[in-house]
C-alpha positions as CSV (number, residue, x, y, z in Angstrom):
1,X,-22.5,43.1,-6.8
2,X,-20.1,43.1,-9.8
3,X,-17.0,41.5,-9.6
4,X,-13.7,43.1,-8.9
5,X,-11.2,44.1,-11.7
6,X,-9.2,41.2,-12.0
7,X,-11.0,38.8,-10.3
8,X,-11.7,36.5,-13.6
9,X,-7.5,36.1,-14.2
10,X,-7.3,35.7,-9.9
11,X,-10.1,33.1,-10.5
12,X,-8.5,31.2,-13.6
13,X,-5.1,31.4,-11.6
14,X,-6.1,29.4,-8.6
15,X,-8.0,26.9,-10.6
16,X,-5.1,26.5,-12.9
17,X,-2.7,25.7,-10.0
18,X,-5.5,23.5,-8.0
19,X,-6.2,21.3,-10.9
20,X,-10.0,22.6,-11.8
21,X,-10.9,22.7,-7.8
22,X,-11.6,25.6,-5.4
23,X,-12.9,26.0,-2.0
24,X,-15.9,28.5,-1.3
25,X,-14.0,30.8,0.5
26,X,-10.9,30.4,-2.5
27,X,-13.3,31.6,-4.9
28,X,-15.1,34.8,-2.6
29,X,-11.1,35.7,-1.9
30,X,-10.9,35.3,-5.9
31,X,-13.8,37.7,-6.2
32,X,-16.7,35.3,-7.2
33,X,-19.8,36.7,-5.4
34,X,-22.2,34.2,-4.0
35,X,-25.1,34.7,-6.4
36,X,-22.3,33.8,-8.7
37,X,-21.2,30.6,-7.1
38,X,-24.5,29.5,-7.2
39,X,-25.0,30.1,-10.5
40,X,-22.0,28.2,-11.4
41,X,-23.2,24.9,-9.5
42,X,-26.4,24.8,-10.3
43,X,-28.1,21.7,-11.9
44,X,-27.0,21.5,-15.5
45,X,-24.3,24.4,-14.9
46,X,-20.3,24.4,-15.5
47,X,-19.1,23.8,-11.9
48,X,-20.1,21.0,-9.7
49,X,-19.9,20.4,-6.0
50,X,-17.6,17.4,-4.9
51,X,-17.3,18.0,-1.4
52,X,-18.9,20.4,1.6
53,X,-17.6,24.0,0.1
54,X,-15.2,22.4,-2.1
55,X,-15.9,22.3,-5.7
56,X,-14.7,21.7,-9.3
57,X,-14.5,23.8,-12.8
58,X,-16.0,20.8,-14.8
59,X,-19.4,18.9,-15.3
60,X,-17.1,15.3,-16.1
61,X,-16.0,12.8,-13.8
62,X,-13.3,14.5,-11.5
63,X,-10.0,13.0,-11.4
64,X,-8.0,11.3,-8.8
65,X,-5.7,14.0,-8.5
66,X,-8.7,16.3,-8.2
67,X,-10.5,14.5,-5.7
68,X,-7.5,14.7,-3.9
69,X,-7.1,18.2,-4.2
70,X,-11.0,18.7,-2.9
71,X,-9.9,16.7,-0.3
72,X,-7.5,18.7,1.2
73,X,-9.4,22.1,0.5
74,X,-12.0,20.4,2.7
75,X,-9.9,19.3,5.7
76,X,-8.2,22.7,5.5
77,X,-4.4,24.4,6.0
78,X,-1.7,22.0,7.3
79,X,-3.5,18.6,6.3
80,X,-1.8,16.0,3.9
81,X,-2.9,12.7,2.2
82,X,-2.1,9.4,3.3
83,X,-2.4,5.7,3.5
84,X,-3.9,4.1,0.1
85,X,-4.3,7.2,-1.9
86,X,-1.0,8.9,-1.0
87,X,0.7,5.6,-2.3
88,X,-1.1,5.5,-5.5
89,X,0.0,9.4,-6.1
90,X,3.4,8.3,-4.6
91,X,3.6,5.2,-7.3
92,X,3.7,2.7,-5.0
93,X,1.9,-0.3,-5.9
94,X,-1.8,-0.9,-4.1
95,X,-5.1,-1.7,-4.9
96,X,-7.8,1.2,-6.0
97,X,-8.2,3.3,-2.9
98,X,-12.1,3.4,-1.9
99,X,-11.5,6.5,0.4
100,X,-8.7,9.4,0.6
101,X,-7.4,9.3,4.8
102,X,-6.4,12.9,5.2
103,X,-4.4,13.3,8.4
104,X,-5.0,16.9,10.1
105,X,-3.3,18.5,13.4
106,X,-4.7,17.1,16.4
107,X,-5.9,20.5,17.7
108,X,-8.6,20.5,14.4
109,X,-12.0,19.0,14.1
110,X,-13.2,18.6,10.8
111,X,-15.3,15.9,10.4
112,X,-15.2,12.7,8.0
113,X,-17.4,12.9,4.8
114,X,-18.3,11.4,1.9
115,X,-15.3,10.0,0.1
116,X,-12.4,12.0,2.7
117,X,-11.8,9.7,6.0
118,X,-10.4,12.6,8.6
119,X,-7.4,11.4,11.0
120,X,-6.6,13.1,14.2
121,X,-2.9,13.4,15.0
122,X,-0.2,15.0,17.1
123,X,2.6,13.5,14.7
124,X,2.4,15.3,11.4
125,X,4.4,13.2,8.7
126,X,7.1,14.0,6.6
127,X,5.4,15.3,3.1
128,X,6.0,15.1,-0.6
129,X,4.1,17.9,-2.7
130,X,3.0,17.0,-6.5
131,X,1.9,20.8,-7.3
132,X,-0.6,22.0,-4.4
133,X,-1.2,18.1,-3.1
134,X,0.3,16.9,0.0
135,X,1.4,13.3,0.5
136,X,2.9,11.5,3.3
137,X,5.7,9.8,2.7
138,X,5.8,6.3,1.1
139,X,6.6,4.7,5.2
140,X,4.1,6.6,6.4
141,X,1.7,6.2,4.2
142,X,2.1,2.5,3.9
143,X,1.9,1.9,8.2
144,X,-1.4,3.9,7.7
145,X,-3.0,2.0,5.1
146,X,-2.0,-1.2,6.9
147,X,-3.2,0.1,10.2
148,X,-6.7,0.5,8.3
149,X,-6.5,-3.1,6.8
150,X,-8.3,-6.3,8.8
151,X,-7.2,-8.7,6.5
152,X,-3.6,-10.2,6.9
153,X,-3.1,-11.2,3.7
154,X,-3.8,-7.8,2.1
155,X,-1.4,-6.6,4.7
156,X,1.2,-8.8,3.2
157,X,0.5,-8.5,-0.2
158,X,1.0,-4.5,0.5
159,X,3.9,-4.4,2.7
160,X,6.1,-7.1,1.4
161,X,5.6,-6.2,-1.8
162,X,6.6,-2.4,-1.5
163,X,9.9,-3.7,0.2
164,X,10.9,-6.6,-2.4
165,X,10.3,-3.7,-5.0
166,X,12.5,-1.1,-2.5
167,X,9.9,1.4,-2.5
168,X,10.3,1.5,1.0
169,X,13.1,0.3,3.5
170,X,12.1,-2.1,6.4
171,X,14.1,0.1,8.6
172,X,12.2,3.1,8.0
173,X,8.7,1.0,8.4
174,X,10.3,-0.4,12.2
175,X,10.6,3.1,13.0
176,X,7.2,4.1,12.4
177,X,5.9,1.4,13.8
178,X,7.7,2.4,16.8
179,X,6.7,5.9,16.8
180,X,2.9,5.3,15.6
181,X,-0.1,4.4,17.2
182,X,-0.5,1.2,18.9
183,X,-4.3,0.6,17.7
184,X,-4.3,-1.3,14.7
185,X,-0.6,-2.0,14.6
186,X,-0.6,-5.8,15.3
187,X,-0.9,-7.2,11.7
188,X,1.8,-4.6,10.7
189,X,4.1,-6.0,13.2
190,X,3.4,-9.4,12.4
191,X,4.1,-8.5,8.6
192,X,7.4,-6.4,9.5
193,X,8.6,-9.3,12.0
194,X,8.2,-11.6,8.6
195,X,10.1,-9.3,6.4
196,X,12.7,-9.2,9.6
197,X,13.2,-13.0,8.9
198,X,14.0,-12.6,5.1
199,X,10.4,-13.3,3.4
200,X,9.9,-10.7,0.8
201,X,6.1,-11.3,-0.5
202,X,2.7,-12.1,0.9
203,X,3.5,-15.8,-0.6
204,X,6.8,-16.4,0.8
205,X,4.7,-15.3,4.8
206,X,1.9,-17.6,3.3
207,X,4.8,-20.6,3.1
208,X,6.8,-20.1,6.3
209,X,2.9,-20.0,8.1
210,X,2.4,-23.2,6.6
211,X,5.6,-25.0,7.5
212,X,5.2,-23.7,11.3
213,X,1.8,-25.4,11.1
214,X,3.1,-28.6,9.8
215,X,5.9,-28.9,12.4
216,X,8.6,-28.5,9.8
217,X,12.4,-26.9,10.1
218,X,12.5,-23.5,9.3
219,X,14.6,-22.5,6.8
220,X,17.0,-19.5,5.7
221,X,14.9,-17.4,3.9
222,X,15.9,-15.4,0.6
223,X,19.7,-17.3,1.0
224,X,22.4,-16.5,-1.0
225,X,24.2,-19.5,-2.2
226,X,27.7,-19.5,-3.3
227,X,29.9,-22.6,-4.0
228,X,32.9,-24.1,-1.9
229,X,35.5,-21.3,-3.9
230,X,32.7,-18.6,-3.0
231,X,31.4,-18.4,-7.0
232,X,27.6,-17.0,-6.7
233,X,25.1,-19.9,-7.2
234,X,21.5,-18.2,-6.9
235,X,19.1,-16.5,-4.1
236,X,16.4,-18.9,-3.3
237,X,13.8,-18.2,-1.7
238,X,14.0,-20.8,1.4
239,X,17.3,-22.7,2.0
240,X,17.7,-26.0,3.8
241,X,21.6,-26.5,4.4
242,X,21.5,-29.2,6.1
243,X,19.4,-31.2,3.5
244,X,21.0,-29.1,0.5
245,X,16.8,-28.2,-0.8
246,X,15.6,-25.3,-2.3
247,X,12.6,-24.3,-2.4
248,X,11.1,-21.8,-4.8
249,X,7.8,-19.6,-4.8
250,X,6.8,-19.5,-8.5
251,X,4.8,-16.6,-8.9
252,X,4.4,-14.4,-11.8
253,X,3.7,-11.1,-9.6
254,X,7.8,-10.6,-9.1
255,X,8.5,-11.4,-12.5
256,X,6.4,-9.9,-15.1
257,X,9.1,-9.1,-17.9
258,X,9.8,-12.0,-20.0
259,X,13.6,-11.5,-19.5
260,X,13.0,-11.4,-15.8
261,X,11.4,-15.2,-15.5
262,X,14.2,-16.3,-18.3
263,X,16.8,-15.4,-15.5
264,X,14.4,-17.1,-12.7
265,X,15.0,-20.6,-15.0
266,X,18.6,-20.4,-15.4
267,X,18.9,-19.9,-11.7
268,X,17.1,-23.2,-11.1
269,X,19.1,-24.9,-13.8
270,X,22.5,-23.5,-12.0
271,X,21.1,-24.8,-8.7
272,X,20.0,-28.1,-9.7
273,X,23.9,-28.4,-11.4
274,X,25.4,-28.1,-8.3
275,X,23.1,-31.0,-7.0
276,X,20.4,-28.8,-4.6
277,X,16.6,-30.3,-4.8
278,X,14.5,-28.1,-5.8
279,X,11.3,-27.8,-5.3
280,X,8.7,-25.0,-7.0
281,X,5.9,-24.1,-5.7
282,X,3.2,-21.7,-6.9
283,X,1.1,-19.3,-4.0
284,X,-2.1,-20.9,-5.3
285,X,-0.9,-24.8,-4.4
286,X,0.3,-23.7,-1.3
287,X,-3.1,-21.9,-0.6
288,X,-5.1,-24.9,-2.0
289,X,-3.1,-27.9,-1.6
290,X,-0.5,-27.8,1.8
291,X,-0.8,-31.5,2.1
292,X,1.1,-31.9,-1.3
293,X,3.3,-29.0,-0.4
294,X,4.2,-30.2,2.9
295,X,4.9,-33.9,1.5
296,X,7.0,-33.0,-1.2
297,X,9.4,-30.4,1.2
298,X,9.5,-33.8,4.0
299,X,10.6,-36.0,1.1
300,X,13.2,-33.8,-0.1
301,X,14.4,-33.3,3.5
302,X,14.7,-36.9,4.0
303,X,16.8,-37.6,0.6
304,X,18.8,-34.9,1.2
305,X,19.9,-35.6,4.7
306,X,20.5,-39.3,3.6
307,X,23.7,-38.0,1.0
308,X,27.0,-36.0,2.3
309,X,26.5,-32.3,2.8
310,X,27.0,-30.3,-0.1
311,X,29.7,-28.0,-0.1
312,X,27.5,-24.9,-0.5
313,X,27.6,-22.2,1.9
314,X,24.4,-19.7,2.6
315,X,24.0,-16.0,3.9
316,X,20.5,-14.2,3.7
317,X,19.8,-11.2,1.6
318,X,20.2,-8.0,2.8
């Protein structure tokens, strides 16, 4: 059966606007026939298939966005991305994502499948659309991909860091804790009850774990210092008042511009000039070598406590 006057320009349209990819029954609507089709995907032709039904315009690797785009053609009307590969379309910082989580309605069954995880739910998220793609948004997506995490420390790493780079308020990640599911959720509380307390990155959690395990005073966390007449000093990232120490988490992650980790030094040198100890200490010694970091942060204690308070007043960071 020949194909229906304007079906090639119908065809070219929808490919156009779905980045290269088209369901089966896109591409019948669009007046391919099904001898066609074949034809198209057959070994060594112009079209391959990425998914069940879903395919692409192109014998090359597809691309992220198009794999995303197959995804949702496969999971069908009303789905939307999330969890690791909405938050590398969304810009947030994350690993690679080894599978796309596709949330769909409740009410729908599609079945998981080759790279496309399907999630069940009666709570829809909020979307952002890049062209035909739908994303959940950044808090959304984050509490999903660190629902589908095991490992604490990745949790960390992924939801500290989104909030010291304010891609994604706290507040908006307690409420969708709060309204999500309760499966999965623990290390995600633990992680948001961290941030709660003023630690901004995985290292900073790594730090205040190791000073509750070594019996140590907790400190004020991401303190603002500012001298007797109020004049800023620096934000540190743990505060001992009572001792006048500092102690500082010397990782290149949260300072990768040269004129960033300049700034980082002259905050030290303004700290040490108004008499605080400080003490640096990078994730990897605290990871490798807590005996050293524990000693160093009880020596400091004891010196400071053994001189008059300093006249510095604290406040934590917003």
């Amino acid at each position: 059966m020949p194909a229906r006057t304007g079906a090639h320009a119908e065809l070219a349209a929808t490919l156009r606007a779905q980045d290269g990819v088209i369901s089966r029954q896109q591409a019948y609507a669009c007046g391919l026939t099904p001898d066609a089709l074949v034809h198209r995907i057959r070994p060594g032709g112009p079209w391959q298939r990425m998914l069940p039904r879903v395919y692409v315009a192109q014998t090359g690797r597809p691309s992220p966005e198009q794999r995303d785009m197959a995804a949702l053609l496969y999971a069908g009307p009303g789905s939307v991305i999330t969890g690791a590969a909405a938050l590398r379309a969304l810009g947030v910082r994350t690993s690679a994502p080894r599978r796309i989580d596709v949330l769909v309605p409740a009410a729908r069954r599609p079945g998981s499948v080759a790279f496309v995880a399907i999630h069940r739910t009666k709570r829809m998220p909020g979307v952002a659309i890049q062209g035909k793609r739908s994303y959940a948004l950044a808090y959304r997506a984050l509490a999903d991909a660190a629902r589908s995490v095991s490992d604490l420390g990745e949790v960390r790493a992924l939801i500290a860091g989104a909030v010291q780079r304010r891609e994604c308020l706290p507040e908006m990640l307690a409420a969708e804790l709060r309204l999500g599911e309760i499966q999965g959720s623990a290390r995600l509380r633990q992680v948001l009850a961290e941030v709660a307390d003023g630690v901004r990155s995985a290292a900073e959690a790594e730090f205040r774990d190791l000073l509750r395990r070594a019996g140590l005073p907790m400190p004020m966390f991401n303190a603002r210092l500012a001298r007797a007449d109020g004049g800023f000093i620096a934000v540190t990232d743990a505060w001992w008042a009572e001792a006048g120490v500092a102690a500082e988490i010397d990782s290149r992650e949260w300072h990768l511009a040269p004129a960033d980790w300049e700034r980082t030094m002259r905050r030290h040198a303004e700290m040490i000039s108004q008499g605080i100890l400080v003490l640096h200490f990078s994730p990897g010694q605290i990871r490798s070598d807590p005996a050293t970091v524990i000693a160093k942060i009880t020596d400091a204690l004891a010196a400071g406590r053994a001189r008059p308070p300093l006249p510095i007043s604290a406040r934590p960071t917003c």
